[in-house]
C-alpha positions in Angstrom: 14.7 -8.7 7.2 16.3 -12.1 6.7 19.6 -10.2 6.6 19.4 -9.2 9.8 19.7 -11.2 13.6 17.4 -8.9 15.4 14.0 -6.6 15.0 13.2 -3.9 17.4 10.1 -1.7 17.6 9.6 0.4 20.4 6.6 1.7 19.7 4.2 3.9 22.2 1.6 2.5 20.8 0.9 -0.5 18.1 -2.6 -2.0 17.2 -1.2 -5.7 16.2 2.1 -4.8 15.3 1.9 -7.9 12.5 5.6 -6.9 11.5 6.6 -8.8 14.3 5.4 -11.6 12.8 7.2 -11.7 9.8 10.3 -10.7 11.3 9.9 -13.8 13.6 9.5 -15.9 10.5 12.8 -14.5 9.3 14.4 -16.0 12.5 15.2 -12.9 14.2 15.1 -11.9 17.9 12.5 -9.8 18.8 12.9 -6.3 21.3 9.6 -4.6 21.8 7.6 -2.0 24.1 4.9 -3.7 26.5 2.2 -1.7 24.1 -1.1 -3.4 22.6 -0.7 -5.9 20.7 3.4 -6.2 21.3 2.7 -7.5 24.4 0.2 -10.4 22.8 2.6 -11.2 20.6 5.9 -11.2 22.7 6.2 -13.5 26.4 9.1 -11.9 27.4 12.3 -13.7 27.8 10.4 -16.8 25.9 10.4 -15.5 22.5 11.2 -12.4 22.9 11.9 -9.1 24.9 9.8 -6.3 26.1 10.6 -3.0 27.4 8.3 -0.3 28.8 8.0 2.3 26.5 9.6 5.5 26.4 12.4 3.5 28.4 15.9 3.9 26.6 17.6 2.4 29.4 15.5 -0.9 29.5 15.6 -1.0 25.6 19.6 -0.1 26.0 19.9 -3.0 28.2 17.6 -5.4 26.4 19.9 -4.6 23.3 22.7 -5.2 24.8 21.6 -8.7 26.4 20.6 -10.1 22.5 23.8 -8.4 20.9 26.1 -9.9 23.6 25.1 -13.5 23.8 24.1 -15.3 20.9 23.2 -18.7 21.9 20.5 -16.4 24.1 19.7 -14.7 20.6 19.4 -17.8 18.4 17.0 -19.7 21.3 14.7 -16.3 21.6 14.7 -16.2 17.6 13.5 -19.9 17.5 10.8 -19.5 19.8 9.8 -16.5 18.1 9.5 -18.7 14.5 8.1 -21.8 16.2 5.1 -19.3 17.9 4.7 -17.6 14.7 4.8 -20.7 12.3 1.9 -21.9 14.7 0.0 -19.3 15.4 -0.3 -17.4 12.2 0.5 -20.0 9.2 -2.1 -20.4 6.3 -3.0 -23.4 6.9 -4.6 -21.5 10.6 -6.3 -18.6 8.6 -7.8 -20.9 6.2 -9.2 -23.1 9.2 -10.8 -20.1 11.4 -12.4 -18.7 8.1 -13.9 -21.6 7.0 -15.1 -22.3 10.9 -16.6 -18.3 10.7 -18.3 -19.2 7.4 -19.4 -22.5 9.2 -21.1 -20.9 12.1 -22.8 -18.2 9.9 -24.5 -20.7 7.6 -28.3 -21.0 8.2 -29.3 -23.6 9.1 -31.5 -25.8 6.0 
């Protein structure tokens, strides 16, 4: 992925879609379908695009917007990482488990 300057998925359907995570880590633009969890990952225009699916003509032109201007590319692509850094780093993982191990103790 790092190799790359943009990651589309337009999916009809996708559970958590946690590959667009780690292509937002990679610094890429993202260009999705408003499906599941795409759409919880993806505010369009902020760090990303979405399309409706089965829509080659909004994907089309949502290709065509990220391939023509870059400094639109590289400002979607550095949302994308600065969400994804924050949202799902280690350091956030490792908090919330310790928090659901917390509130399942018994209490002594």
């Amino acid at each position: 992925m790092p190799f790359f300057d943009i990651f589309v998925l337009p999916s009809r359907a996708e559970a958590f879609g946690s590959v667009f995570a780690e292509a937002a880590l990679c610094w890429l633009a993202l260009v999705g379908t408003n499906v599941g969890g795409i759409a919880e990952q993806i505010t369009d225009g902020e760090n990303g695009l979405l399309v409706p699916p089965d829509d080659p003509d909004a994907l089309c032109e949502a290709l065509v917007k990220v391939v023509t201007d870059p400094a639109f590319r590289y400002n979607l692509a550095r949302s994308a990482w600065e969400r994804a850094k924050k949202e799902y780093s280690l350091q956030r993982v490792i908090n919330q488990l310790k928090q659901v191990y917390a509130e399942m103790k018994p209490d002594s």
